[in-house]
Every structure is written in C-alpha cells, then in structure tokens.
C-alpha positions in Angstrom: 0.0 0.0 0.0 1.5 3.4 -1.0 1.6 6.1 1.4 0.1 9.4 1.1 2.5 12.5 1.1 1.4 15.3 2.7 2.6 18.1 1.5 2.2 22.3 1.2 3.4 25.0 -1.1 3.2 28.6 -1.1 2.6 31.5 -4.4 4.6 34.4 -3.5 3.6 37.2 -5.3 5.6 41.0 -5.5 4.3 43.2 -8.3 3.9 41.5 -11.7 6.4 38.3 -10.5 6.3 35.7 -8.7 9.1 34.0 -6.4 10.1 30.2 -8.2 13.1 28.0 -7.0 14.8 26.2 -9.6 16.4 22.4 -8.9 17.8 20.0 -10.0 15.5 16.5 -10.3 17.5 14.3 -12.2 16.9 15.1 -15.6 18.6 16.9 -18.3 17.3 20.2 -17.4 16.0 21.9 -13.9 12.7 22.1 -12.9 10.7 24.9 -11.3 8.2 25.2 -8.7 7.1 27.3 -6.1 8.5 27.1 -2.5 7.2 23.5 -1.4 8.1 20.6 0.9 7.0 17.9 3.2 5.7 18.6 6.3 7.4 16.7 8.3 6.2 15.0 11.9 5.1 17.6 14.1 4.5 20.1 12.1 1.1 21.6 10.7 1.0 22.9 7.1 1.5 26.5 7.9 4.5 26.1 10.5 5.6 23.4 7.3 5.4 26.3 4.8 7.1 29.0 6.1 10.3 26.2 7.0 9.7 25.6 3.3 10.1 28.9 2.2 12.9 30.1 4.3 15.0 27.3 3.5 14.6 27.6 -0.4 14.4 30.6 -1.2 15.5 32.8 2.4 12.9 34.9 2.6 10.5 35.5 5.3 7.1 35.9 4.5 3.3 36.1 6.0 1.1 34.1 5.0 -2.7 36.0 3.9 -4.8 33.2 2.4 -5.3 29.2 2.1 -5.9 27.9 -1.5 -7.2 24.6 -0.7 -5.6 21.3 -0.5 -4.2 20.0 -3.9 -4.5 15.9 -4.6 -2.1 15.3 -7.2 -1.4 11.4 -8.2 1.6 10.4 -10.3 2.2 8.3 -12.9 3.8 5.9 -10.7 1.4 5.1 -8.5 2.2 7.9 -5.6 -0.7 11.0 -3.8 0.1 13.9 -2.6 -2.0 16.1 -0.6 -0.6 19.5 -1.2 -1.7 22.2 1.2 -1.8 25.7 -1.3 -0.8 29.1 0.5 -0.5 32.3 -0.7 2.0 34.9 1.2 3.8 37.9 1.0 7.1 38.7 0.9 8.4 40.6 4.2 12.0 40.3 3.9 15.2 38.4 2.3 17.7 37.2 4.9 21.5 36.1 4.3 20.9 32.3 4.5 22.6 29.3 2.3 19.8 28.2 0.3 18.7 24.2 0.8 21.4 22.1 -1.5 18.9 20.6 -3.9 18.0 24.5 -5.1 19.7 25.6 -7.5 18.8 28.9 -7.3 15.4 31.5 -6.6 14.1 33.6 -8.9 10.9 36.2 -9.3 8.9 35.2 -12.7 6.2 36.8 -14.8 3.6 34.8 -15.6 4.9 34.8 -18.7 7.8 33.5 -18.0 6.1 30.5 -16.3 4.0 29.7 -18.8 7.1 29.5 -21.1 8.8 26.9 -19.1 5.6 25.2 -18.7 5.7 24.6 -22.5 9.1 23.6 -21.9 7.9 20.7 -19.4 10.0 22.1 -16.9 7.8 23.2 -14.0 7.6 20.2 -11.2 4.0 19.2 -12.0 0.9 20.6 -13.3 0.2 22.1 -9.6 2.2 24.9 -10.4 0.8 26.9 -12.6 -3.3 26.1 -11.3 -2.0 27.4 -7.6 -0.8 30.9 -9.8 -4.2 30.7 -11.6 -6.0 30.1 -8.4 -3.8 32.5 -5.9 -5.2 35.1 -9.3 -8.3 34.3 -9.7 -9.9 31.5 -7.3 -10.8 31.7 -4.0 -8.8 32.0 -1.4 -10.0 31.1 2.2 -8.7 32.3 5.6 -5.9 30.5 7.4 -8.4 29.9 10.0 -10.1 27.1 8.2 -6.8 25.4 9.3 -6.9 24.4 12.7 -3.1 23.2 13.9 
C-alpha cells in the first residue's frame, strides 16, 4: 500500500512576478516550482510552509490566504495532498539556500507559462495554484486548525 504524502506549497507574489526555486530533479534540465516541501512530523502545514520557504528561497514571508488542498497522483502510482498558501514577501535574509535548489528567482507569468511549455515546471500544480492564488478563491488561514 502506498503512502500518502502530505505536503504544502506557497505563491509568492511582488508586483507582476512571482518567487520560483529552480532544482535539479534528475533530468537533463531543472525544474521549477514554487517554494514547497513535506511537512514533516510535528508540524502543521503553515509552521511546514514557512520552514519551506525560508530554506529555499531565504525569505520571510506572511502568509494571507489558504488555496485549498491539492491531490495530485503520479504516474507511478504515488498521492500527494498538497496544502496551497498564498503569502507575502516581508524580507530576504543572508541564508545558504537548501542544496537541492539551485537557485530562486521572481517570474512573470509569462515567463512560467514558457517553461511550462518547456515541461519544466515540477508538476501541473504549479501553474493552477498561480491561476488560483489570481483568480480563485482564497480562504482564511483559520479554516486550518493546527
């Protein structure tokens, strides 16, 4: 019996652009994604996130709104619940990033759905949480109860 992966990742959004880490995942090319991770025992998917965030990209931010949870199943076989945040950037601190980014960088929209066409964004998740943080609902962190 596969497990279930719980998971949570966070659009980050500063004018027209939106804050992407770029890794490495085996392949020929990097990927891209938001800010995202396992959230690991002990942890609730907001206390997850912002651990998340400040280890791959070193930025603090505060979180305004929950997207929803995500369930995303892979080709081989594996679920994800993925806990969708949106937040806003408060500031960028000196920190090492997390070794499996390569780097962080603030997108267009654009520019995401170029490397969409590519096949280089992590998983179709990434682009519907920008669509949704844009246009869907968003629902108060309260609705989370850690």
């Amino acid at each position: 019996m596969d497990l279930i992966r719980s998971t949570a990742a966070c659009v980050i959004q500063q004018g027209e652009r939106f804050l992407m880490v770029e890794e490495q995942r085996g392949g020929p090319k990097s990927v891209f994604n938001q800010p995202a991770g396992h959230i690991e025992p002990g942890e609730g998917p907001m206390e997850a996130i912002l651990r998340e965030v400040l280890e791959e990209t070193a930025w603090q931010v505060s979180l305004t709104g929950y997207l929803g949870l995500y369930v995303f199943h892979t080709e081989g076989g594996q679920t994800f619940h993925s806990h969708g945040f949106i937040a806003e950037p408060l500031n960028q601190l000196d920190l090492a990033l997390d070794p499996d980014i390569t780097a962080a960088h603030w997108l267009t929209l654009e520019q995401i759905r170029a490397l969409e066409q590519q096949a280089r964004l992590r998983s179709p998740l990434v682009l519907k949480r920008i669509e949704d943080a844009l246009s869907g609902p968003c629902y108060p962190l309260a609705v989370i109860r850690e």
